[in-house]
Every structure is written in C-alpha cells, then in structure tokens.
C-alpha positions in Angstrom: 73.8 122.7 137.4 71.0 121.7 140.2 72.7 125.2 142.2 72.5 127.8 138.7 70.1 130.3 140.1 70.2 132.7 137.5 71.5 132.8 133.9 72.5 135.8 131.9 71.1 137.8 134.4 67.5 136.3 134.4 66.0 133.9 137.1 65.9 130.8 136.3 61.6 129.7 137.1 60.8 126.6 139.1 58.6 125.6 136.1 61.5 125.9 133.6 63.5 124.0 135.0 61.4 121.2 135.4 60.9 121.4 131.5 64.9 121.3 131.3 65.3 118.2 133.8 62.2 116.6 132.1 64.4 117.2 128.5 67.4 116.3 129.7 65.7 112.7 130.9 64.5 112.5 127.8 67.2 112.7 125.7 69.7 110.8 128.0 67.6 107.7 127.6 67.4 109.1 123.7 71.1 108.7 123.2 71.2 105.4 125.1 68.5 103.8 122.6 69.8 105.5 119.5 73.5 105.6 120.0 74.5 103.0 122.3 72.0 99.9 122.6 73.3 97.2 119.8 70.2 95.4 118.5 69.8 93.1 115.4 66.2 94.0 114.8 64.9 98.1 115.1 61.7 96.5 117.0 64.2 95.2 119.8 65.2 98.8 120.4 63.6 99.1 123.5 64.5 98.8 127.6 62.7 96.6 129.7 63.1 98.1 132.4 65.1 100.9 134.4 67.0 99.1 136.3 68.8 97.5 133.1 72.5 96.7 134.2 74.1 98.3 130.8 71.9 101.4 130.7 72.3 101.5 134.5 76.0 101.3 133.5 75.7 104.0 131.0 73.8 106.4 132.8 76.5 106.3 135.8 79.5 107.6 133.9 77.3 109.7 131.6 74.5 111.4 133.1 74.6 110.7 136.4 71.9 112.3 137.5 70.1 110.4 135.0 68.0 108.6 138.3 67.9 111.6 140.6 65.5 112.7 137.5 63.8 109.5 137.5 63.0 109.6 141.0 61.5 112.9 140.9 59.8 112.8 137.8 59.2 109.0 136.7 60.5 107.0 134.1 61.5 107.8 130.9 60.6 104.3 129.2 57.1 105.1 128.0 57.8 108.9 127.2 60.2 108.0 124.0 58.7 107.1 120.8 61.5 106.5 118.3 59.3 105.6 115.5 59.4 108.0 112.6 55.8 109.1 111.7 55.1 110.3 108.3 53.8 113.7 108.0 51.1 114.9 105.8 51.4 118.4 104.3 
C-alpha cells in the first residue's frame, strides 16, 4: 500500500505513515515470536538475529516488505517485549 495517497478522502501524513510501517514491523515480527517460533522453554522465545533463515523464510511469503521496513527504520528485535507485566490499579 507504499502508493495509497489518500484514504476515505483524507491525506494520508508522512508522519502517519511512519507510525503505520513502524506498527506493522512490529507486529510482523509479533506474530512470528508468538505464533510461529516453536520453543520448549518461554525464555527461548527470542531471535538472535535478523537475518535468521526461518524468520527470513517467514517474512518472505508473509510480509514481504517485512525488510524494506527494517532497512528504513531498524530492527525490530529490541522493540518487542513479550513479557506480560502485572499492572497495579
């Protein structure tokens, strides 16, 4: 959607879609850890780094722009906590 302009009828800002790109990196790498990367221990849940051959693998047929996005905005490795922390209310 690198081309989408406008949407409904409003311009789409420079800055916003940064914030979607940066989102959508995010939650690509997200749904790799959570959904797809088989570990036998929850601290194993982790990517050394981003040129791992099965998230490589991944990425390619399912977000492939996945490393355009890393390119232009860095890796996503250290921006994804997946530790649940309790809340105090």
């Amino acid at each position: 959607m690198e081309s989408l302009r406008k949407y409904n009828g409003t311009k789409i800002e420079d800055h916003e879609r940064k914030d979607f790109e940066l989102f959508y990196l995010k939650i690509a790498y997200e749904t790799y850890l959570k959904e797809i990367l088989v570990v036998k221990d929850e601290k194993d849940r982790k990517v050394d780094s981003i040129e791992d051959p099965d998230m490589a693998s991944y990425m390619a047929e399912y977000h492939p722009r996945f490393y355009e996005f890393v390119h232009k905005y860095g890796s996503p490795l250290d921006m994804v906590n997946l530790k649940s922390e309790g809340k105090n209310i």
